[in-house]
MMTF fields as JSON, N, C-alpha, C and O atoms, coordinates in Angstrom:
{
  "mmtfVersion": "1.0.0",
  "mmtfProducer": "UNKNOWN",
  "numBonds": 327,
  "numAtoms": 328,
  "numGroups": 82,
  "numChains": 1,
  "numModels": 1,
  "chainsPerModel": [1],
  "groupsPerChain": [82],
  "chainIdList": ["A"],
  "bondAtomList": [4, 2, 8, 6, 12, 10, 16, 14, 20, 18, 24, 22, 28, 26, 32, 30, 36, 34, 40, 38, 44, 42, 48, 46, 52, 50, 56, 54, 60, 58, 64, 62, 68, 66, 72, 70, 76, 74, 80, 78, 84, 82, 88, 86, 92, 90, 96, 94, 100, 98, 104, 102, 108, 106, 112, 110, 116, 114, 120, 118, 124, 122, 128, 126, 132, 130, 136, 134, 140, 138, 144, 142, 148, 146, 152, 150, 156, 154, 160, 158, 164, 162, 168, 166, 172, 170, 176, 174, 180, 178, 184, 182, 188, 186, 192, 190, 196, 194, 200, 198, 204, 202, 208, 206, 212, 210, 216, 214, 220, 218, 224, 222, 228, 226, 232, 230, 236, 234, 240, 238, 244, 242, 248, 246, 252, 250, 256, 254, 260, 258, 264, 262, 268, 266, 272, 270, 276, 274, 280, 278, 284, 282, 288, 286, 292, 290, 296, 294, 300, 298, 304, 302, 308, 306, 312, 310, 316, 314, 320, 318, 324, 322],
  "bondOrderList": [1, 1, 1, 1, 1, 1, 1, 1, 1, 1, 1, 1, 1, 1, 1, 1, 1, 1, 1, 1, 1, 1, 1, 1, 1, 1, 1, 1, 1, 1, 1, 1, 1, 1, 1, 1, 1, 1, 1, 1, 1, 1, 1, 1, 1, 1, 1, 1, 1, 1, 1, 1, 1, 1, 1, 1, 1, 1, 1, 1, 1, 1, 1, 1, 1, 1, 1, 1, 1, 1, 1, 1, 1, 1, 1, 1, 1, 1, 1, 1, 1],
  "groupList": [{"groupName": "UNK", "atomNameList": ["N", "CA", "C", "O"], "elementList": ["N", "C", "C", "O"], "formalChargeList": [0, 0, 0, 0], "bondAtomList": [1, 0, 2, 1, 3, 2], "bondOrderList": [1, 1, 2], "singleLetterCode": "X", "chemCompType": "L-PEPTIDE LINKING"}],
  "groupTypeList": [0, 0, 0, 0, 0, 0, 0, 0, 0, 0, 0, 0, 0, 0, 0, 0, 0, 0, 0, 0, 0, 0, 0, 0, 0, 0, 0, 0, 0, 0, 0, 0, 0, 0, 0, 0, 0, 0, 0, 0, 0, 0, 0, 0, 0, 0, 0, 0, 0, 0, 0, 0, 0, 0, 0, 0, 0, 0, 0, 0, 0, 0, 0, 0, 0, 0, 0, 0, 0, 0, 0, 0, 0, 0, 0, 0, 0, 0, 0, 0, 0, 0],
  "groupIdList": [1, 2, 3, 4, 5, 6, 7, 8, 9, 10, 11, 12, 13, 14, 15, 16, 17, 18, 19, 20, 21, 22, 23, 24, 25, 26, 27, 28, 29, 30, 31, 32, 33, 34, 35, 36, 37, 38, 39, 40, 41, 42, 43, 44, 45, 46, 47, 48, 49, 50, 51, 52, 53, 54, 55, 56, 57, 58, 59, 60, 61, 62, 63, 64, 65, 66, 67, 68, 69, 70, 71, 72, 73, 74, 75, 76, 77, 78, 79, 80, 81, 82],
  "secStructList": [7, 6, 6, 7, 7, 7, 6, 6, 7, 7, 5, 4, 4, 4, 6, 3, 3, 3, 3, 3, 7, 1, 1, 1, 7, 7, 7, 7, 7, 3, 3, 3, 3, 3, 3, 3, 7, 6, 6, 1, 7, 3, 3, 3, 3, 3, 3, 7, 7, 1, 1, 1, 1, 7, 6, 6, 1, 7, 7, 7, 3, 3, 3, 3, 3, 7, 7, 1, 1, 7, 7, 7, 7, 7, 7, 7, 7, 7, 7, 7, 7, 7],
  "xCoordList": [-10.358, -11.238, -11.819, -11.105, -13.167, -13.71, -13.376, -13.584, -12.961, -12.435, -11.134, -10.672, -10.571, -8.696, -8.423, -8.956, -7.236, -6.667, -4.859, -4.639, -3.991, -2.516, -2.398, -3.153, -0.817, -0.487, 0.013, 0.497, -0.371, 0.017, -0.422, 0.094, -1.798, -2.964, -3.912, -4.259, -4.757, -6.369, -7.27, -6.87, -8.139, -9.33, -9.728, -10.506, -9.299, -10.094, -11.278, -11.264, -12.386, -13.738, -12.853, -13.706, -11.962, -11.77, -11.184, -11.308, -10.369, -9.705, -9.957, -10.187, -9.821, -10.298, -12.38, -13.021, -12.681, -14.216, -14.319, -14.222, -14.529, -14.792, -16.701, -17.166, -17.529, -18.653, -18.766, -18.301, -19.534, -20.095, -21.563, -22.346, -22.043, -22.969, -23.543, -23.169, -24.692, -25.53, -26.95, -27.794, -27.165, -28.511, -29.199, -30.244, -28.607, -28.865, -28.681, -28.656, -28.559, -28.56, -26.861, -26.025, -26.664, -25.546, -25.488, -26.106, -24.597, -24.238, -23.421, -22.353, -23.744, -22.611, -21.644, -21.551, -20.597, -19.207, -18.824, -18.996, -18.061, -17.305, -16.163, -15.502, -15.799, -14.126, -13.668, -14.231, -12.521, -11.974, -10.39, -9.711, -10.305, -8.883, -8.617, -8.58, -8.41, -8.108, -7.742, -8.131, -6.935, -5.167, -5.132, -5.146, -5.098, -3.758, -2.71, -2.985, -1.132, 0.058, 0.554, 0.535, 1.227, 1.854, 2.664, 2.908, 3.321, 3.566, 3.147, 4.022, 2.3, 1.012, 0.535, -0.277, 0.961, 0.411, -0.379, 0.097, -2.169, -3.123, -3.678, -3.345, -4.778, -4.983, -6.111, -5.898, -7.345, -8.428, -8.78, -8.5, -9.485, -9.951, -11.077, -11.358, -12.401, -13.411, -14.016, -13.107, -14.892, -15.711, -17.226, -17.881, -17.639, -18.956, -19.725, -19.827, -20.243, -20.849, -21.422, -22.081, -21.517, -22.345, -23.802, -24.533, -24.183, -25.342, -26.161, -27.134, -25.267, -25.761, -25.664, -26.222, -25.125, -25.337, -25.928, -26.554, -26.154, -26.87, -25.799, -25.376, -25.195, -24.534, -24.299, -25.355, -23.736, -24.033, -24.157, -23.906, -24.545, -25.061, -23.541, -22.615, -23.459, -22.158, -22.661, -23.739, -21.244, -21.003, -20.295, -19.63, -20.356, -20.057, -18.783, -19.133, -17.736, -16.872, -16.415, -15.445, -16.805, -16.204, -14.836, -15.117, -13.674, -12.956, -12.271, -11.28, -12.955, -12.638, -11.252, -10.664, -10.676, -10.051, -10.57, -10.737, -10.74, -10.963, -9.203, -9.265, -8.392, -6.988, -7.368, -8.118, -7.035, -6.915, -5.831, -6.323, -4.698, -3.652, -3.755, -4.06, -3.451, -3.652, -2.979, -1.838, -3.8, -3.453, -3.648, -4.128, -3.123, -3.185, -3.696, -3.028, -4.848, -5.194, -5.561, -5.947, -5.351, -5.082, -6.243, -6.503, -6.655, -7.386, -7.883, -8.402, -7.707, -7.964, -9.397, -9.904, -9.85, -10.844, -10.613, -10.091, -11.141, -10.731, -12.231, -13.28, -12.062, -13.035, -12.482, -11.754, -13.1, -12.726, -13.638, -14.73, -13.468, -14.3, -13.44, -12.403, -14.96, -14.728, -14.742, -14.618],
  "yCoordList": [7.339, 8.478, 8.736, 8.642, 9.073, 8.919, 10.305, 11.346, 10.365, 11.45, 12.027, 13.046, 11.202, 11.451, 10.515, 9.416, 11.198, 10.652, 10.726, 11.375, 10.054, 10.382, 11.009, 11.154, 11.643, 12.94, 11.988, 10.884, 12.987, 12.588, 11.557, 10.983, 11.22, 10.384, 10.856, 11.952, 9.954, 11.267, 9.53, 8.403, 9.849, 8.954, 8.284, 8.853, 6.978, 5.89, 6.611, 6.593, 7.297, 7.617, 9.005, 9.867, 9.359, 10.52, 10.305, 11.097, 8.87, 9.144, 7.691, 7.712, 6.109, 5.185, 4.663, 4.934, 3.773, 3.537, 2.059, 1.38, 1.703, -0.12, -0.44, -0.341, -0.847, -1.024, -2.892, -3.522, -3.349, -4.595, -4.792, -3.966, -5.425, -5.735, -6.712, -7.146, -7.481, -8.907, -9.136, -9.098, -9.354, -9.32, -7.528, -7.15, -7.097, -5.311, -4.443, -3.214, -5.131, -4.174, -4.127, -4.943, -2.952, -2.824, -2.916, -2.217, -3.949, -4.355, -3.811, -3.303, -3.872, -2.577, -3.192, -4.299, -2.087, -2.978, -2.153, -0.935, -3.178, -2.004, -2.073, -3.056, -0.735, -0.556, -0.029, 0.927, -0.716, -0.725, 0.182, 0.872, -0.263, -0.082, 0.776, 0.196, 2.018, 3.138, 4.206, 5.328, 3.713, 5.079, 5.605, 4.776, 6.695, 7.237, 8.145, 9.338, 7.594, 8.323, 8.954, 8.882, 9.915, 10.973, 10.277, 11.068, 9.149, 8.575, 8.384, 8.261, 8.289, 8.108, 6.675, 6.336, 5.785, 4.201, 4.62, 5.256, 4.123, 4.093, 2.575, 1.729, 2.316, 0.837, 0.559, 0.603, 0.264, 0.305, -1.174, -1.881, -1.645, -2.996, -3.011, -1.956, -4.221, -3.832, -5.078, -5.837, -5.782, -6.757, -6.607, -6.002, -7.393, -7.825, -8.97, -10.128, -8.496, -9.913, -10.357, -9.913, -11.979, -13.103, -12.589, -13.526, -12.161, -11.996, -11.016, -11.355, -9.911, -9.327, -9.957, -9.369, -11.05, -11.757, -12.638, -12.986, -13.768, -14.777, -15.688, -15.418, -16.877, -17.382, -18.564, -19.184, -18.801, -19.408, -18.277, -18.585, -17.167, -16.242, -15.283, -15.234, -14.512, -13.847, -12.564, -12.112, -12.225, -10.876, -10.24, -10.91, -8.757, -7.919, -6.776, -5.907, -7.136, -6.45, -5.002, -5.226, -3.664, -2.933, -1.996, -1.486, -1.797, -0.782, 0.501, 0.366, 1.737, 3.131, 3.653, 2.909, 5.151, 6.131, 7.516, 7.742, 8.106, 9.75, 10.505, 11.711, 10.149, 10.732, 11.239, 10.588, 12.234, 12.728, 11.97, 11.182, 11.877, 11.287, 9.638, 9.128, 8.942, 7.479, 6.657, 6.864, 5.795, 5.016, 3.269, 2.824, 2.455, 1.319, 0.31, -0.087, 0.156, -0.662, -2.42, -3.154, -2.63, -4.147, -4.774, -4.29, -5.522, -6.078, -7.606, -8.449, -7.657, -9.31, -9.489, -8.774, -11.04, -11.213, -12.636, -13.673, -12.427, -13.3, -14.091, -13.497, -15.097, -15.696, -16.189, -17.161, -15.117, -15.424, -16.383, -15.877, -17.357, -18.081, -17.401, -17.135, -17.481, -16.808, -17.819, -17.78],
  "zCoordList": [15.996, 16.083, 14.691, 13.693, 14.623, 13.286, 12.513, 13.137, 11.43, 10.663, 10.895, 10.383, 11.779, 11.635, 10.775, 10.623, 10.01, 9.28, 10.122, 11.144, 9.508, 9.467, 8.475, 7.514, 8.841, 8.095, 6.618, 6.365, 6.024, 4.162, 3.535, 2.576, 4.318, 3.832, 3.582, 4.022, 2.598, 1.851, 2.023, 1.733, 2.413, 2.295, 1.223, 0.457, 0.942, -0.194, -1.004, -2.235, -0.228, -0.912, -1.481, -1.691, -1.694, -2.303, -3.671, -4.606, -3.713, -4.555, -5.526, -6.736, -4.436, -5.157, -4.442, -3.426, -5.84, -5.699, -5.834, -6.856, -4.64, -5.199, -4.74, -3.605, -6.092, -5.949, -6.3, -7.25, -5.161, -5.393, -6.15, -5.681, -6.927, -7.239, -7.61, -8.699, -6.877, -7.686, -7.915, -7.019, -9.031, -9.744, -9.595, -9.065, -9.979, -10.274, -9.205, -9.259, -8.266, -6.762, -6.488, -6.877, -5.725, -5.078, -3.655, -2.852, -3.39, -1.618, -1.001, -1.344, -0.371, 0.884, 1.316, 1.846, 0.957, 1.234, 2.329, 2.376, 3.599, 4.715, 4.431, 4.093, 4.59, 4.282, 5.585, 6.116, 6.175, 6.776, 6.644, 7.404, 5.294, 4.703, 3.658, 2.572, 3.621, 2.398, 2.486, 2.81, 2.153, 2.537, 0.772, -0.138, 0.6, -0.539, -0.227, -0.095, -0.042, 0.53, -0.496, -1.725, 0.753, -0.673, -1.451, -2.361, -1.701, -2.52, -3.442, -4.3, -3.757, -4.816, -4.792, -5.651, -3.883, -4.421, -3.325, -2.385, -3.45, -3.012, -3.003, -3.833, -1.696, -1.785, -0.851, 0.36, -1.337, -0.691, -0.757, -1.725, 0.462, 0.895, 1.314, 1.884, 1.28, 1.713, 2.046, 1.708, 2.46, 2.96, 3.101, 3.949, 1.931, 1.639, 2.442, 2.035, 3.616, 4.202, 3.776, 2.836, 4.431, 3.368, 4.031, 3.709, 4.364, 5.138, 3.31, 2.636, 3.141, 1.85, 0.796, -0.13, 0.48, -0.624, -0.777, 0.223, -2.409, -2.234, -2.736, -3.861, -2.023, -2.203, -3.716, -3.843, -4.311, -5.586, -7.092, -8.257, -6.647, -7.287, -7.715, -6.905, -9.172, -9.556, -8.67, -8.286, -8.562, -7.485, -8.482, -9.273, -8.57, -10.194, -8.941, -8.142, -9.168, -8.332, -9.077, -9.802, -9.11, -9.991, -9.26, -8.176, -9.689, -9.081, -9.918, -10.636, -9.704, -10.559, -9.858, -9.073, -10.213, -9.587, -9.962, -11.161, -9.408, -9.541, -9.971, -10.208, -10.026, -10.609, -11.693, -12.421, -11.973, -13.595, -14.188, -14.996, -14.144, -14.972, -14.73, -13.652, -15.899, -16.577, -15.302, -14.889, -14.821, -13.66, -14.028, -15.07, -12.844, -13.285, -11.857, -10.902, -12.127, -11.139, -11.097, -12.006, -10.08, -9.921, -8.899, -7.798, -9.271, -7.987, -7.562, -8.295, -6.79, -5.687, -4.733, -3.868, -5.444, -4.833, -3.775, -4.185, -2.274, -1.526, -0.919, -0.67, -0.82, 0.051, 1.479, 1.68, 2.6, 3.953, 4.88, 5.141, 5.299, 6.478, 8.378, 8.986, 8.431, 10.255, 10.892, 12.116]
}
């Protein structure tokens, strides 16, 4: 259902930001995946179709947090075939 969440989860766009970008433009990433638990480990996933990119070409992956206190983020880039 769109805009439920589970309990003691906050929405990816609230807290982490993952932007794609190639040759100055930004591509739309779908996110499927972005939980932050009250735990505090947060973890957002997203998928750039090849349809928006140009293949051969660098893809500029950026990933922020909105946290006030000093955080440490990690991140993985995958190439999926369907």
């Amino acid at each position: 259902m769109p805009g439920r969440r589970e309990p003691g989860t906050t929405s990816r766009g609230c807290v982490l930001k993952i932007v794609a970008e190639q040759g100055g433009k930004t591509l739309p990433i779908e996110i499927n995946y972005d939980k932050q638990v009250w735990s505090g480990l947060s973890w957002g996933a997203g998928e750039v179709k090849h349809a928006h990119f140009a293949a051969g070409a660098p893809i500029r992956v950026r990933c922020s947090s909105e946290e006030k206190s000093k955080v440490v983020l990690e991140g993985q880039v995958y190439s999926v075939d369907y």
